[in-house]
N, C-alpha and C positions, 0 to 999 in steps of 0.2 A: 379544776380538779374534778369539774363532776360531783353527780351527789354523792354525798357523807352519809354513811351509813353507821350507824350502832347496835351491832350484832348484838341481842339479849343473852345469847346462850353465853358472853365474855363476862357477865356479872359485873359490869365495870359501872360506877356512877358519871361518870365522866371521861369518858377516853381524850384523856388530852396530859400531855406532856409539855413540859417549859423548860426548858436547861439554857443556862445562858454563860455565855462566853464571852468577858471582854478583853481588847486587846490593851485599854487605858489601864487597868489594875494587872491584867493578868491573871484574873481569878475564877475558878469552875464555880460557880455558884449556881444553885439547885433549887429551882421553887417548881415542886414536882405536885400538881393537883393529879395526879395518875393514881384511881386506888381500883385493884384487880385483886381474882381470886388467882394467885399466882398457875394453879391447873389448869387455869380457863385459857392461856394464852396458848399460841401453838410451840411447840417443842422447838427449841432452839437446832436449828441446822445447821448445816454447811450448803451455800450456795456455788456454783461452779466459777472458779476466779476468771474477772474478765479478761479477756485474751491482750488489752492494752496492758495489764499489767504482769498477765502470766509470760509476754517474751519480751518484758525486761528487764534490763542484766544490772549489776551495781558494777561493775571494773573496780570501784573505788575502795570498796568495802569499808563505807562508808558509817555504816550500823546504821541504828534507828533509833528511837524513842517510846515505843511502843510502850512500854514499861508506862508511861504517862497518860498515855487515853485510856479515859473512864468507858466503864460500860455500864448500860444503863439496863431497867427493869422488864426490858426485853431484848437485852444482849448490844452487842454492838450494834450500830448507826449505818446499817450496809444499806445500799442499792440494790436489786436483783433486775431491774424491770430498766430497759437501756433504750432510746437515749435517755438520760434524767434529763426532764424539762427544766428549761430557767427563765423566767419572764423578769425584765428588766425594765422597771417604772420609769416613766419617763418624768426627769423632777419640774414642778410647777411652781416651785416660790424662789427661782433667779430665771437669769436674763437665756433669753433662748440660745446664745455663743456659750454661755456656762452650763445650759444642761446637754447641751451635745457634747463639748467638752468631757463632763459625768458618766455620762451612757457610753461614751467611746473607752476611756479609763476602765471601767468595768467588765466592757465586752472584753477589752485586751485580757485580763484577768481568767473571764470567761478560757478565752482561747487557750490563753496556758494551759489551764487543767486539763482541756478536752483533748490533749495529750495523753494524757494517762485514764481518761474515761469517756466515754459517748457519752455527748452533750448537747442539748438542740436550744437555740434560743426562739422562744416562742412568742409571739405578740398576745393572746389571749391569756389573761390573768386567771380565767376557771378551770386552766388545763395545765397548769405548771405543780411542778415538784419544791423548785425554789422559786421563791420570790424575794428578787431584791429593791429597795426601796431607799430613795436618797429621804432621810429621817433622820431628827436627832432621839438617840436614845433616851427613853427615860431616865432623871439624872438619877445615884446610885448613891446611899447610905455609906457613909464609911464604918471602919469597923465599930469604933465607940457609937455610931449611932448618932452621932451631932452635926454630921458637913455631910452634907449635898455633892454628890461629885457626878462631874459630867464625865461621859464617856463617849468615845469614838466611833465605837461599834457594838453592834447586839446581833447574835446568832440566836432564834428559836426554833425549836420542832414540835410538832403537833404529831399523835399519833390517832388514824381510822382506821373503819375496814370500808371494803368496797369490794362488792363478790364475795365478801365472806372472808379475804386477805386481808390481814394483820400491815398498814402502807402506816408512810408520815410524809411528813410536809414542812419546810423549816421557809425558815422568816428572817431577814436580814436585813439591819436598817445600820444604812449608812450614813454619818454626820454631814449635813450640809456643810459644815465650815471645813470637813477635807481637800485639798487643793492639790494638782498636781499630782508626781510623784506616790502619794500619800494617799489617792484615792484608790489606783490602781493596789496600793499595798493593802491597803484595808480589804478590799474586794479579794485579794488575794487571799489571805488571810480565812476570812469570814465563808471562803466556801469551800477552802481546806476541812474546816468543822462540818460546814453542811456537807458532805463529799463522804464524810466518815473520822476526821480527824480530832475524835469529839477530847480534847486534852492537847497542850502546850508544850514548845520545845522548850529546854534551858539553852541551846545555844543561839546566838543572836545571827548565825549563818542561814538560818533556817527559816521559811515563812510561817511559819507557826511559832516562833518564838514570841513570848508572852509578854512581850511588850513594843512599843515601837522604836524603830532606832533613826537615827540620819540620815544610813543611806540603805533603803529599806533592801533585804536580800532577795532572789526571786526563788522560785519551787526547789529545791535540793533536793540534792538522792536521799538522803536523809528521812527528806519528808514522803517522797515515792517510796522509799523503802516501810516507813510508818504506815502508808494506806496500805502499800499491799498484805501487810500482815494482818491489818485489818479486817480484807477481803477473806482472809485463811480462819477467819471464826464464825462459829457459828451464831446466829439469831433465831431470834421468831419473825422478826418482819420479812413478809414476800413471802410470809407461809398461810395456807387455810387453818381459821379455827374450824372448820369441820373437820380436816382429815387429822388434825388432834386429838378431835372427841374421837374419831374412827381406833385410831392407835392405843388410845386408852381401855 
């Protein structure tokens, strides 16, 4: 990633963001240490939509879900900066046939998307956007607060600056005990959100739908149709807090 910088002029005590997504509950849960002077961020834009998803067509008219992804306290969860890097951990607590196994599951996953967006898989961990990680997530409170539950997958992002631009950086840890089938889905999944898909389908057709099923579905128009609306709003991230203060 490069050094991490904390622009003073953002008033921020902590630029750092946590949103988390699991596919086990299905639930957007928000543990947001992000406290900002809301003027200090740069002015929410419109990015130019990338060309993988501006000459693609729906035939299906399939709709979308858009209506369900959150936006967060600096707009949607867009990319501007292409390829987005992905570094793929290579996992160290099973047998070397199971983490090749892992890492190839994954890359598949990878490759789906970089369909609909320029994606580079990178070996060096200080220079990625995503990082994925074979990891069991932290287990997770139910709602009464009494049981422990474990979960399959955890999406994070982190928000910097670097040059003065407002970037993030998301975090994905994938359960060792996924096999099969099931990892590929999970990966799928898990970088739908980091990608921009930051909220859940209701239909079980869809890779984003918000929980797991049997025979897991692969990317839908549906879901292409989701991101690219995505891509149609405006953020602050991939903008300078200086040419903020300028505009003010």
């Amino acid at each position: 990633m490069g050094k991490i910088t904390l622009h003073p002029i953002l008033n921020i005590r902590k630029l750092l963001a946590a949103l988390v997504l699991t596919i086990s509950t299905g639930l957007l849960i928000i543990l947001a240490n992000f406290q900002s002077n809301a003027t200090s961020l740069p002015s929410p834009r419109l990015h130019p939509l990338p060309s993988t998803l501006a000459h693609g067509k729906d035939n299906t008219n399939s709709g979308d879900y858009f209506s369900q992804i959150a936006t967060t306290e600096v707009g949607y969860l867009i990319w501007s900066q292409f390829p987005v890097r992905i570094y793929v951990e290579q996992p160290t607590t099973v047998s070397n046939q199971q983490a090749e196994a892992w890492v190839k599951s994954v890359l598949q996953a990878v490759q789906e998307w970089s369909v609909y967006l320029p994606l580079s898989v990178v070996k060096q961990p200080d220079i990625t956007d995503i990082k994925i990680e074979c990891k069991a997530p932290p287990l997770q409170l139910s709602p009464d607060r009494k049981i422990l539950r474990a979960r399959s997958a955890l999406t994070t992002y982190q928000l910097y600056t670097r040059n003065k631009v407002l970037l993030h950086h998301f975090t994905i840890l994938l359960s060792p005990s996924q096999t099969g089938d099931y990892i590929v889905a999970a990966a799928r999944h898990e970088l739908g959100h980091a990608l921009g898909i930051w909220g859940h389908s209701p239909s079980q057709t869809d890779a984003l739908y918000f929980s797991q099923v049997r025979n897991p579905p692969t990317i839908s128009a549906r879901d292409i149709n989701t991101l690219k609306r995505v891509y149609q709003q405006p953020t602050s991230l991939g903008w300078s807090v200086m040419d903020n203060l300028k505009m003010n």
